[in-house]
C-alpha positions as CSV (number, residue, x, y, z in Angstrom):
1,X,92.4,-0.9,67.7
2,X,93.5,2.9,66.6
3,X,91.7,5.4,67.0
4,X,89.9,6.9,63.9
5,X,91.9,9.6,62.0
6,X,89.1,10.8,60.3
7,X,87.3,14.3,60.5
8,X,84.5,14.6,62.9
9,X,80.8,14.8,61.8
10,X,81.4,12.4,58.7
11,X,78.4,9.9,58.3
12,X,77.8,7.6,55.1
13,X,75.2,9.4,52.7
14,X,73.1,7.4,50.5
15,X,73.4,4.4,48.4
16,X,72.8,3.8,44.7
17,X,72.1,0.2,43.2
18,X,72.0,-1.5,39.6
19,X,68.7,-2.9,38.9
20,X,67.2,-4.9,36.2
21,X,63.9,-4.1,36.4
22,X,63.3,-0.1,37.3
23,X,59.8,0.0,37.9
24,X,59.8,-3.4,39.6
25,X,62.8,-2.0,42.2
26,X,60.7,1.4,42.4
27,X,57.9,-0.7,43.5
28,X,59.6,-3.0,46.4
29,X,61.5,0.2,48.0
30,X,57.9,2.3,47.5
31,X,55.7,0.0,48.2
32,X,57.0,-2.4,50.5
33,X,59.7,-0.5,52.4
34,X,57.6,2.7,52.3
35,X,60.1,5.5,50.4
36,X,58.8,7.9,48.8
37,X,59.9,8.8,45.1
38,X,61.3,11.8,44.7
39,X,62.2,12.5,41.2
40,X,62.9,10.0,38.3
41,X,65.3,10.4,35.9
42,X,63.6,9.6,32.7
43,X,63.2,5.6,32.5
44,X,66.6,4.5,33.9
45,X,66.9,6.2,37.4
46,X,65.0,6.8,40.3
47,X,65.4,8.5,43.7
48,X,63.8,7.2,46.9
49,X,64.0,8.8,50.7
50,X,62.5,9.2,54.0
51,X,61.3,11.9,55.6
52,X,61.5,14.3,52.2
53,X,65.7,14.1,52.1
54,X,66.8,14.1,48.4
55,X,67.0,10.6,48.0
56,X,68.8,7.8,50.7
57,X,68.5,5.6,47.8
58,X,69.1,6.0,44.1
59,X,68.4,3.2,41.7
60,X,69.3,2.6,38.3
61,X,69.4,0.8,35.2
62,X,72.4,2.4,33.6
63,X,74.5,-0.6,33.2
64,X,72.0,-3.3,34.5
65,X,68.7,-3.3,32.5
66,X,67.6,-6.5,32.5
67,X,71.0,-7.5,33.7
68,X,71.2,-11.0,36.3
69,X,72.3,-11.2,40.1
70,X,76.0,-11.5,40.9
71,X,76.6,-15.4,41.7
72,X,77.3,-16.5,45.1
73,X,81.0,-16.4,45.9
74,X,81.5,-12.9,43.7
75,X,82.8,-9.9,45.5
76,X,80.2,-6.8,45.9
77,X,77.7,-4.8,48.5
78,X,76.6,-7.6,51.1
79,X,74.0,-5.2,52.5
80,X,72.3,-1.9,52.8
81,X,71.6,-1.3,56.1
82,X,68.5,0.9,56.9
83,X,68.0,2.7,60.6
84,X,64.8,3.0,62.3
85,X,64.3,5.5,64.9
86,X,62.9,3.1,67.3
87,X,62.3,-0.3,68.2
88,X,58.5,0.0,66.9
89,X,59.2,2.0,63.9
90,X,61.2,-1.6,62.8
91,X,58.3,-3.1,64.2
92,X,55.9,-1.7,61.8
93,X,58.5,-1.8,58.8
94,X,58.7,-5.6,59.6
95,X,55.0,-6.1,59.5
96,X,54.9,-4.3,56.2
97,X,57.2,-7.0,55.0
98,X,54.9,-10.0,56.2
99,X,51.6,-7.8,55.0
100,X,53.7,-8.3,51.4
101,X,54.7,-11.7,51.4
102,X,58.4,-11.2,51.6
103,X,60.7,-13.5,52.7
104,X,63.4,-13.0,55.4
105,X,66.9,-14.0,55.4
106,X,67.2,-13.5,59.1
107,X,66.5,-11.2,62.4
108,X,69.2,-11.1,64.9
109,X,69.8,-9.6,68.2
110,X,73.4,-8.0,68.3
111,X,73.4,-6.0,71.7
112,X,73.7,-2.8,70.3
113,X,70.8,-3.4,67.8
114,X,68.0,-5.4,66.3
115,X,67.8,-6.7,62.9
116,X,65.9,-7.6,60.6
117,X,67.4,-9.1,57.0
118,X,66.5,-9.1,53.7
119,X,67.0,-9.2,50.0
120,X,65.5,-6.8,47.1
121,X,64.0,-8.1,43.9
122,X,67.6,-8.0,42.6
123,X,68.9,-9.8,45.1
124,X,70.8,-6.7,46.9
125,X,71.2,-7.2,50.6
126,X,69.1,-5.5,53.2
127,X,69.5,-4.9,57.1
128,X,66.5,-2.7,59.0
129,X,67.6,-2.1,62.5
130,X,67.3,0.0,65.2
131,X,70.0,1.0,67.4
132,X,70.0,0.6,71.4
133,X,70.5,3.6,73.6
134,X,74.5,3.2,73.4
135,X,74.3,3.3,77.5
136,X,72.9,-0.3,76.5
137,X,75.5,-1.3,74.7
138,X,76.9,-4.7,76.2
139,X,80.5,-3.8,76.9
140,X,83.4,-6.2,78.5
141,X,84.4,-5.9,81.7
142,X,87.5,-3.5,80.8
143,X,85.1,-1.1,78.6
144,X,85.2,-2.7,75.0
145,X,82.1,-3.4,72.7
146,X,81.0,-7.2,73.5
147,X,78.3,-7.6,69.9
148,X,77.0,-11.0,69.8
149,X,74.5,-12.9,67.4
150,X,71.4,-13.9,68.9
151,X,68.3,-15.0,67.2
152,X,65.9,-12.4,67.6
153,X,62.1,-13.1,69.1
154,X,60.0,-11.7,66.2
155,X,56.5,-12.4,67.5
156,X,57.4,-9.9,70.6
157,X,59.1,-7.6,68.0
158,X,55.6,-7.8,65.9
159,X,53.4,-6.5,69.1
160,X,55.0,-3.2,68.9
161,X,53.6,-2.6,65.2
């Protein structure tokens, strides 16, 4: 692999999806996730953070009102991935999930993180996870990331929330 060319200190910012349904999408990523709304723009946008950041997540209507998911086998986002600060911040985001009755495409152990996936009312992707220390990381013998797949033991996860 090369080495990255890019500047230091760059970091993806926040993602905005197409929705159908605005105040159905405001609900999932309010309610259920547990953003907090911080400013819509009239009927057809909304914007969604953390922790009082402008917005991590914009959703809009702009070209999708009432619009359809993209068929399987179609080019597009796979997934949003959200990080947690900790393994029982995920913990008590994935209990929020199972408190509203919301189906799960997966959970995985990678190594360097847990996961937890997911899809939105309009089908978007999502990934919660939390990071391992990066001492943790498991590494080959000569150094290299070693990421693997392995189903990941949600009951033990759920103690933590």
């Amino acid at each position: 692999m090369q080495s990255s060319s890019g500047p230091s200190g760059v970091r993806i910012g926040h993602v905005h999806l197409k929705v159908a349904d605005l105040n159905r999408a405001i609900a999932f990523y309010h309610d259920v996730l547990g953003l907090e709304v911080m400013q819509l723009f009239g009927s057809q946008a909304a914007f969604l953070s953390f922790d009082g950041y402008h917005h991590h997540i914009g959703l809009n209507t702009w070209e999708s009102r009432g619009g359809t998911q993209a068929p399987p086998g179609t080019t597009g986002l796979y997934h949003v991935a959200i990080l947690y600060p900790n393994r029982p911040s995920l913990a008590r985001a994935l209990k929020r999930l199972i408190d509203h009755g919301i189906s799960l495409d997966g959970a995985s152990d990678h190594g360097v993180s847990e996961a937890i996936y997911l899809r939105d009312p309009d089908g978007n992707g999502l990934e919660l996870y939390w990071d391992r220390p990066a001492e943790k990381w498991p590494r080959t013998d000569d150094g290299e990331l070693s990421m693997f797949t392995h189903p990941l033991n949600l009951s033990e996860l759920l103690k933590l929330a």
